[in-house]
C-alpha positions as CSV (number, residue, x, y, z in Angstrom):
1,X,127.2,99.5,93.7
2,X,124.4,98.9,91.4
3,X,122.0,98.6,93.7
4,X,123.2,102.2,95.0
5,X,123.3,103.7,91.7
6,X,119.3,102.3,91.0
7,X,118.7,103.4,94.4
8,X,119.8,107.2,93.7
9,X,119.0,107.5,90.9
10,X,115.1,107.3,91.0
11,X,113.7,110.2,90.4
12,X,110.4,110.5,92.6
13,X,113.3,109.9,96.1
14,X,115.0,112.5,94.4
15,X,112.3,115.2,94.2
16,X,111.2,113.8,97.6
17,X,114.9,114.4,99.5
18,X,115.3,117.5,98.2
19,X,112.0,118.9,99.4
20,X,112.2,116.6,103.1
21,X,115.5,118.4,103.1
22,X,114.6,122.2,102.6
23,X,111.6,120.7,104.7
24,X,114.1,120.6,107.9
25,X,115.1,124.6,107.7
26,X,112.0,124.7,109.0
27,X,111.0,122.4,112.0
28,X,112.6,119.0,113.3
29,X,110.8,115.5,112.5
30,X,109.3,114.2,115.8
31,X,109.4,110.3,115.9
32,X,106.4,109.5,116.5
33,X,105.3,111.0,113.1
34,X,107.1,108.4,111.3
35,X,104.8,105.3,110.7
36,X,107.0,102.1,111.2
37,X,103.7,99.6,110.8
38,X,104.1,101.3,106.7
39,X,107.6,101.1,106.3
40,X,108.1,97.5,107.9
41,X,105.1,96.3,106.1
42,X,106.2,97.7,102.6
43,X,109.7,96.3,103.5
44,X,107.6,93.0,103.8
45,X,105.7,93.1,100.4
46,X,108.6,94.0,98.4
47,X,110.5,91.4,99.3
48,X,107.5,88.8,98.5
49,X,107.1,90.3,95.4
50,X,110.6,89.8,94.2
51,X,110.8,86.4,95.6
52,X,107.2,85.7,93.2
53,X,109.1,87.2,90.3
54,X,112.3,85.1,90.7
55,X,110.0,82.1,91.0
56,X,108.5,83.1,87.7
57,X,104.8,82.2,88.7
58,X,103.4,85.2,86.6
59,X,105.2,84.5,83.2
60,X,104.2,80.3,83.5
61,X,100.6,81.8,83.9
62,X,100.7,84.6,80.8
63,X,102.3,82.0,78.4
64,X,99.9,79.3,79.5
65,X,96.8,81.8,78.7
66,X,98.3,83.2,75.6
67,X,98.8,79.2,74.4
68,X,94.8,78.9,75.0
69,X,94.4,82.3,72.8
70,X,93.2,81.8,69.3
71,X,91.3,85.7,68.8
72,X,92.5,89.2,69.7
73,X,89.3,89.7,71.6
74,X,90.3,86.7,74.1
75,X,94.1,87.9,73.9
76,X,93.1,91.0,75.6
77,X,90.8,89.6,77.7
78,X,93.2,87.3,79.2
79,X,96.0,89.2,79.6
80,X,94.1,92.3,81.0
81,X,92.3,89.7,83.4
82,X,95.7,88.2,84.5
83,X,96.4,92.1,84.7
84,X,93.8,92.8,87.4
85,X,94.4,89.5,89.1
86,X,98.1,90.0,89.6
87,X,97.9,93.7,90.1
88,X,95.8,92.2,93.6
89,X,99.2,90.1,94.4
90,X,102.0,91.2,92.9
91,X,101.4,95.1,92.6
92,X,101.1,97.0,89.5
93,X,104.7,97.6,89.5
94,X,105.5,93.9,89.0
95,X,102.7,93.3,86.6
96,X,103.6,95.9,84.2
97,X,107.1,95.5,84.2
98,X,106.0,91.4,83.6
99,X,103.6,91.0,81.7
100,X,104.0,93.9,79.0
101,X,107.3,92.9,77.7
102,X,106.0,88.9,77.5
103,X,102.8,90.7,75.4
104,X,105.2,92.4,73.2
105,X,107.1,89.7,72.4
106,X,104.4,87.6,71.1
107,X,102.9,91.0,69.4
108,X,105.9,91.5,67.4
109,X,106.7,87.4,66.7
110,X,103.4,87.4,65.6
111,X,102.3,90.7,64.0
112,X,99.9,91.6,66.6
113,X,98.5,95.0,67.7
114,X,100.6,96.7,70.7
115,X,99.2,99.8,71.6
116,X,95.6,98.8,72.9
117,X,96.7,95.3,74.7
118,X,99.7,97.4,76.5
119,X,97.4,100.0,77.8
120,X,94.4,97.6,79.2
121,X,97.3,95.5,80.7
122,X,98.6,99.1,82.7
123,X,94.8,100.1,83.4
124,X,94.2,96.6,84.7
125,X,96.8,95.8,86.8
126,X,96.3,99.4,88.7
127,X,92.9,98.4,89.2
128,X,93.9,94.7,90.4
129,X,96.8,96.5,92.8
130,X,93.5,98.9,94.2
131,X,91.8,96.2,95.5
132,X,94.1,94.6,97.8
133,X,95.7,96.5,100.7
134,X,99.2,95.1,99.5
135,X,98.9,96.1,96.0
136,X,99.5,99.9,96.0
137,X,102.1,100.8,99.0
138,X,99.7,103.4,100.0
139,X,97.1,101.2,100.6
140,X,99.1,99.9,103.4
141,X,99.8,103.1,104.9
142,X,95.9,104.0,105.1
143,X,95.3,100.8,106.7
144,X,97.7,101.0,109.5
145,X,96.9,104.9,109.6
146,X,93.3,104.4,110.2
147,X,93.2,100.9,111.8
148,X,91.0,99.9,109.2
149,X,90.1,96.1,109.3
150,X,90.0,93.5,106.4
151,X,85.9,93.7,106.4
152,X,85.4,97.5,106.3
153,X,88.6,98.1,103.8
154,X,87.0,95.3,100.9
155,X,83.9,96.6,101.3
156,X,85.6,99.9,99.9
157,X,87.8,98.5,97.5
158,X,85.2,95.8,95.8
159,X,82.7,97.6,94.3
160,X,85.0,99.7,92.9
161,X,87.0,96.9,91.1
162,X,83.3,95.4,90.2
163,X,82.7,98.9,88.5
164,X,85.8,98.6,86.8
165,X,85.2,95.2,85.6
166,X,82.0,96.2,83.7
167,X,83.7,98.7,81.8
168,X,86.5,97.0,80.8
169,X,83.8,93.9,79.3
170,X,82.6,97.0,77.7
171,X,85.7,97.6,75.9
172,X,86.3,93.8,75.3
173,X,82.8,93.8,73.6
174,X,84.1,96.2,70.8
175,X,87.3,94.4,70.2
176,X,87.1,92.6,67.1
177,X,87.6,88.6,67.1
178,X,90.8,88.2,64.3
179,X,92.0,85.3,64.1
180,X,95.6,84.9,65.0
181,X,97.9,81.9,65.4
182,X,98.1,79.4,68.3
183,X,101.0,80.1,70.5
184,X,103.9,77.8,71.6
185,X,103.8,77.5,75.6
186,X,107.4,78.5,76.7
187,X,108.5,75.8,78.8
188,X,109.6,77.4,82.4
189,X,109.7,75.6,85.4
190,X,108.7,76.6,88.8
191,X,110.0,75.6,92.2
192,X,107.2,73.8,93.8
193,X,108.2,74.1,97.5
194,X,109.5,77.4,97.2
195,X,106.2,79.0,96.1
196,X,104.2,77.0,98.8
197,X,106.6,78.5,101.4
198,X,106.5,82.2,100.0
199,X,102.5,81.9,99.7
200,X,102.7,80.6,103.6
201,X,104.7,83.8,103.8
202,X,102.5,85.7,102.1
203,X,99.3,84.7,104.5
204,X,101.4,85.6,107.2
205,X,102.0,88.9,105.8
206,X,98.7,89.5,105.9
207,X,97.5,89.4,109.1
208,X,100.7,91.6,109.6
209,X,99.0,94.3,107.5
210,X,95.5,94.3,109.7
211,X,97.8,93.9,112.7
212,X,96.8,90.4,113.6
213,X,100.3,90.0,114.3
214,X,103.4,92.5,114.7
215,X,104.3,93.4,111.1
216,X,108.2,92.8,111.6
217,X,107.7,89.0,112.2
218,X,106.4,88.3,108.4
219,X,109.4,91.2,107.4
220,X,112.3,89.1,109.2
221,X,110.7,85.4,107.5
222,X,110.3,86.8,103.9
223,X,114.1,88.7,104.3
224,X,115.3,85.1,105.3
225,X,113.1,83.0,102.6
226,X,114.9,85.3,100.2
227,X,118.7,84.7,101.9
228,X,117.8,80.9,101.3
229,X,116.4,80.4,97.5
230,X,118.6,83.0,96.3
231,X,120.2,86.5,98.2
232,X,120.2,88.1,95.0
233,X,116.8,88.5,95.5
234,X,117.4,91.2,98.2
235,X,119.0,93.1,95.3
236,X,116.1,93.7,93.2
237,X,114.1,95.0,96.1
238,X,112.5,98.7,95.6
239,X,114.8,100.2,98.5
240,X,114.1,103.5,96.5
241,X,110.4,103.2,97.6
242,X,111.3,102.6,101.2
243,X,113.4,105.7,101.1
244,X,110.8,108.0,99.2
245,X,108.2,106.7,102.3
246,X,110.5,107.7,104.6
247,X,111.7,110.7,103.6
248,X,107.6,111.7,103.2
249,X,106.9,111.3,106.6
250,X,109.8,113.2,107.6
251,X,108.5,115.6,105.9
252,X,105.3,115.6,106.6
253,X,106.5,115.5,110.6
254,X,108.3,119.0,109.6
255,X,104.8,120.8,107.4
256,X,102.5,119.6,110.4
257,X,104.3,122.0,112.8
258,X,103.7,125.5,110.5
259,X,100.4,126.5,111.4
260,X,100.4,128.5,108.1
261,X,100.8,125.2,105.8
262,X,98.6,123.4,108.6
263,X,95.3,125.8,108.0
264,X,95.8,125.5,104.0
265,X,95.9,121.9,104.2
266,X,92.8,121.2,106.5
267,X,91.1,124.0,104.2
268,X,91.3,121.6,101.2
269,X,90.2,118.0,102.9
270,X,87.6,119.6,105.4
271,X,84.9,116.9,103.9
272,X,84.5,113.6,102.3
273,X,84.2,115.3,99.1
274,X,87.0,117.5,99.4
275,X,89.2,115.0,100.4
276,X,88.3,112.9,97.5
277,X,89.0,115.2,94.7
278,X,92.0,116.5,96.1
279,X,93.2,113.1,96.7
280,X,92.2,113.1,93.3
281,X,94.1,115.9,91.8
282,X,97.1,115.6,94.0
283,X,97.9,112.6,92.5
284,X,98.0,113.9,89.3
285,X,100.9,116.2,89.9
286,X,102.8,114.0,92.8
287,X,101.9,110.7,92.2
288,X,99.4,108.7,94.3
289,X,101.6,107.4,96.6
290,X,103.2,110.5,98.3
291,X,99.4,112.5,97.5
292,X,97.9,109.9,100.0
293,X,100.5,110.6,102.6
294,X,100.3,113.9,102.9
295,X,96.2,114.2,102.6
296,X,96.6,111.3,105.1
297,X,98.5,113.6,107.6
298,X,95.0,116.1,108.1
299,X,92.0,114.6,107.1
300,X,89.9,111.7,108.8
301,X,88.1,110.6,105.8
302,X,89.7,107.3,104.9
303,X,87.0,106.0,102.4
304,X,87.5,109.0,100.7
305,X,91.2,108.8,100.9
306,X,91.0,105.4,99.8
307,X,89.1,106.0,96.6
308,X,90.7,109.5,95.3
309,X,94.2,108.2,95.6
310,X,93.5,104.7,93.9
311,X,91.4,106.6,91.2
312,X,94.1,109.2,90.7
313,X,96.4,106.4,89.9
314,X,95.2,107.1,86.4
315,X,95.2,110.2,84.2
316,X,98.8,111.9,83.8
317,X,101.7,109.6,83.4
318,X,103.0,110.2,87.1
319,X,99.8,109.1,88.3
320,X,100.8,106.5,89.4
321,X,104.5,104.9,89.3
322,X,103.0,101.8,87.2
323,X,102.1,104.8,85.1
324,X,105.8,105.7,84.2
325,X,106.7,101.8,83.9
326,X,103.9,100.9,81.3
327,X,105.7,104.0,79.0
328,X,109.2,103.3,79.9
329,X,108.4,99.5,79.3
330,X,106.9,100.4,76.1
331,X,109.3,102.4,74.8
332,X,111.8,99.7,75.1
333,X,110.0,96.5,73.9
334,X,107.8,97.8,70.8
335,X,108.1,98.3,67.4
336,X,105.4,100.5,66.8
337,X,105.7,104.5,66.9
338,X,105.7,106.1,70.8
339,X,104.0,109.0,69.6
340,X,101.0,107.8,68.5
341,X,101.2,105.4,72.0
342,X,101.3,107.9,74.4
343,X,98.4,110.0,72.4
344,X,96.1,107.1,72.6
345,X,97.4,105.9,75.8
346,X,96.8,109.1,77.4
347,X,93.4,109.3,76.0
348,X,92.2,106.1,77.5
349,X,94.0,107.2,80.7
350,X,92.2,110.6,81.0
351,X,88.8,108.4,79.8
352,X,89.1,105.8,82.4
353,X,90.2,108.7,85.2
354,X,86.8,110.9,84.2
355,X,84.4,107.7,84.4
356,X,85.7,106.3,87.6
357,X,85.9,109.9,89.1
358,X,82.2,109.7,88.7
359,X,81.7,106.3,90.1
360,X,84.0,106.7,92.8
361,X,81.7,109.8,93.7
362,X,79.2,107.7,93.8
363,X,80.1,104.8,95.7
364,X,81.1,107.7,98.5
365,X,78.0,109.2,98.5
366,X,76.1,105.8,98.9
């Protein structure tokens, strides 16, 4: 019942069924139009994911790094590193949801500031989860939508996370280096044989994604890896995102046969640069995942694709769903005022959108 109510109650499968709904008055969804490689293969990763998080490999790894800490300016290179590096694996849902409350914790224990650690950890975990084809859910659609192959789609995504590396060391170069106290590692232990099986899985999982192998084979082995450490697992999975993916290509299906809607569409992505920015600005109102979708349906730019919708992951708050998590997460783990959060997070949002607008211009011009 729980799982029903979270389920429901998600606000982006809300917004999503009622417009796939009022969608239908107007054509039928044809079958073909719905993309079961995306759907099996997010099935697939969000199962891994919470299998990783029961196994509590991420929190042994932030307390061991905050316990080798003795600086703020390391602090937040560390976590903001462990960010990026687990954003790759995990997603940036995961990671924020992870690592921001274990930050807080030590923050308030320890007097520590909140607001600028909190947002490098969001920024960085979106640009750990854009490199890898698992780590945003739409990445995975644009692979299986364009048969893109592990070479060509890191060749995209690398220099863009090497771009974003050099400016965060450019932030980290103005932090200042207070001292603060040497943490206490948390003792947690972690299941050995467990996490070597899931990171078997995981391998697995990715040659599902470049179609190596049929997608529904690493699915079925992670959905029964989770039925044997623990079923509850399969509880905590983001059925809501599976839904919302759904219901989009229903959707989408039902748009693609109005030759009115049709003509306005292919009028905005008719080049690599119009696809970009209005992957770009798309985002910004619908969120990155269900902007990439429906660009995806009518334009055959995927590098551009690729970059506008990981790049519109930051800006506005619905961005990007890590977006919403980092506030929400926030909200309910710190002790310092919201207000002057969001103001400063949304500055450094807006900042970090603008500069890797340009670059990502770049990189698609080169």
């Amino acid at each position: 019942m729980t799982v029903l109510k979270k389920v429901f109650s998600d606000r982006i499968l809300q917004i999503t069924a009622v417009v796939t709904l009022i969608s239908l008055f107007f054509a039928r969804p044809r079958l073909e139009d719905i993309n079961l490689h995306t759907i099996f293969s997010v099935a697939a990763m969000l199962t891994i994911i919470q299998i990783y998080a029961y196994l509590h490999v991420l929190d042994v790894l932030a307390y061991k790094l905050t316990s080798i800490a003795d600086n703020m300016q390391k602090l937040n290179i560390l976590f903001t590193l462990l960010a990026i590096i687990s954003g790759m694996f995990l997603g940036n849902d995961i990671t924020a949801l992870t690592l921001i409350p274990l930050y807080l914790n030590i923050a308030k224990r320890c007097d520590l500031p909140q607001i600028l650690p909190v947002t490098l950890i969001g920024m960085g975990a979106n640009i750990g989860a854009a490199f890898t084809p698992w780590g945003n859910p739409h990445n995975i659609f644009l692979v299986s939508k364009y048969s893109v192959n592990a070479l060509e789609f890191f060749s995209w995504s690398l220099p863009l996370l090497l771009s974003a590396l050099v400016i965060a060391f450019i932030i980290f170069h103005f932090i200042p280096r207070t001292k603060i106290p040497v943490q206490d590692i948390k003792q947690i232990d972690i299941s050995v044989r467990p996490t070597v099986v899931t990171t078997a899985v995981f391998a697995l999982f990715f040659l599902g994604v470049f179609k190596v192998i049929n997608v529904v084979i690493p699915m079925v082995v992670a959905i029964i890896l989770a039925l044997l450490i623990n079923p509850k697992i399969l509880l905590k999975v983001d059925y809501a995102l599976l839904l919302t993916f759904t219901c989009f290509f229903i959707f989408i299906s039902d748009i693609q046969q109005i030759p009115i809607v049709v003509s306005l569409i292919h009028a905005t992505v008719n080049s690599e640069t119009s696809t970009y920015f209005t992957s770009i600005l798309s985002s910004q109102v619908i969120s990155n995942v269900p902007a990439t979708i429906l660009v995806g349906k009518f334009t055959t730019h995927a590098k551009a694709l690729f970059l506008g919708s990981n790049i519109g992951g930051f800006g506005s708050p619905i961005g990007s769903m890590a977006n919403m998590l980092v506030l929400k997460t926030f909200t309910q783990n710190a002790s310092v005022s919201r207000s002057e959060f969001f103001k400063k997070w949304i500055v450094m949002q807006f900042a970090g959108l603008l500069i890797l607008t340009l670059i990502g211009w770049i990189l698609l011009l080169v």
